[in-house]
N, C-alpha and C positions, 0 to 999 in steps of 0.2 A: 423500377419506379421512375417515371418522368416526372419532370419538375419544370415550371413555367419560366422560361432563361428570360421571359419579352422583358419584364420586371424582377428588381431586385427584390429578395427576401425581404418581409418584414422579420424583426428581431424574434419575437412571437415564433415562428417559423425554420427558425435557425436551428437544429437540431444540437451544433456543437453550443452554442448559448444553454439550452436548456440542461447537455449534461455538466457543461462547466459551473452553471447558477445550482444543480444537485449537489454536483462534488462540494461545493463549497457548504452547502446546508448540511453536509454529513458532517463534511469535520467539524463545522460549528457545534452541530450536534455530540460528536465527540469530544469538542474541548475540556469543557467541565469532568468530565473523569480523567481524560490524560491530564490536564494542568494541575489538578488535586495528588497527580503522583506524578509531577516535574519531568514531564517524559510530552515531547511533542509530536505530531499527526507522522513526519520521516522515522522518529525514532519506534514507533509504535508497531508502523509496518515491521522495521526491521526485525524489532523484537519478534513480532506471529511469527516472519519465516523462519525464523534461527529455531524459535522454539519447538514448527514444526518438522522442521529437518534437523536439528542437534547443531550441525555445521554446516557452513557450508563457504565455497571461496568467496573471493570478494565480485570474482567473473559474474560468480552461477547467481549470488544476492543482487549483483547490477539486473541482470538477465531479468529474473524474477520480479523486482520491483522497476525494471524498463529507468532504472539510473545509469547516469555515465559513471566512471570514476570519478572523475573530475566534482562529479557532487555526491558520490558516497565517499570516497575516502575522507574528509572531512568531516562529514557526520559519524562514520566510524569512530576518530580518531577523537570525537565531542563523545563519544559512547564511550569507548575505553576510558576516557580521563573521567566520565562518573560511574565508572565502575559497571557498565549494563554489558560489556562482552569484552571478549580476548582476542587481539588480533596475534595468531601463530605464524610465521612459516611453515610451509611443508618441509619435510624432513626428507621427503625424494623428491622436491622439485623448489627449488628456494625464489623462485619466481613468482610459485603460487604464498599467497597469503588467507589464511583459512579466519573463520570467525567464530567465537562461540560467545553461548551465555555465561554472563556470571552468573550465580543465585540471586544475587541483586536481582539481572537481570529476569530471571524468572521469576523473583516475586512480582515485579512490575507487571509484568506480563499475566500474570494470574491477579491480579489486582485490577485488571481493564478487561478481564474474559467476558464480563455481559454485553461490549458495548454494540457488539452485533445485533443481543438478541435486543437494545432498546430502540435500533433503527428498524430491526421488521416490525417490530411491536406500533412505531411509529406510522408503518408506510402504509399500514391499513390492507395489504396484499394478501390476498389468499398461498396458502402453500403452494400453488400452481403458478399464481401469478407472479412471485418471489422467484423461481424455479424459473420461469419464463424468462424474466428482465435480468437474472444472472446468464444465462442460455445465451440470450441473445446481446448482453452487452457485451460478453465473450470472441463473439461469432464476428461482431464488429473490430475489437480492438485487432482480433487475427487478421481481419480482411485487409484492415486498411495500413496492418505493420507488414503488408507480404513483400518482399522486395519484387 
């Protein structure tokens, strides 16, 4: 795709504007169920993957949610002190620091399980269309993290 360089973008136009002004209508839209269960939009994420993989380190949870340490270990370490997961060492590698849920934290986490289905319900998307804009915001974030 060619893009007219002679002028600058109007805002309108901005591709990174429109999915930063989404992002932010999501979690809006999610606040009112996480804040009703004292758990915020980072800790949220964290909760899905933990609950989807059981464990996992603190590398492979950065990896996934595309955090440094530098800003999960503190969120972590605000999760542990309200009881929503466990930070372990490995027992064969004392370097690795593994993470789980409490049952806390799994209530939590089953306590916000619709918030997905109230943003497709929201987005007015066909099954294809939903399918499509996951596909392809995918396809984007690969592209542009390739080193």
């Amino acid at each position: 795709m060619d893009i007219d360089t002679s002028q600058p973008l109007p805002l309108d136009d901005h591709l990174c504007f429109s999915l930063y002004a989404t992002s932010r209508a999501i979690q809006k839209l999610y606040y009112d169920g996480l804040s009703a269960n004292g758990i915020t939009y980072p800790q949220y994420l964290v909760l899905v993957s933990l609950y989807q993989y059981k464990q996992l380190s603190v590398k492979k949870l950065g990896e996934l949610l595309s955090l440094d340490s530098g800003t999960l270990t503190p969120l972590l370490k605000r999760m542990e002190h309200e009881n929503l997961v466990i930070r372990k060492r490995s027992k064969d590698d004392e370097r690795v620091v593994n993470i789980y849920l409490t049952e806390t934290g799994v209530q939590k986490r089953e306590a916000v399980k619709d918030l997905p289905r109230t943003l497709v319900g929201k987005s007015g998307f066909t099954k294809e269309e939903w399918d499509s804009l996951e596909n392809l915001s995918k396809k984007l974030f690969n592209n542009i993290t390739k080193d």
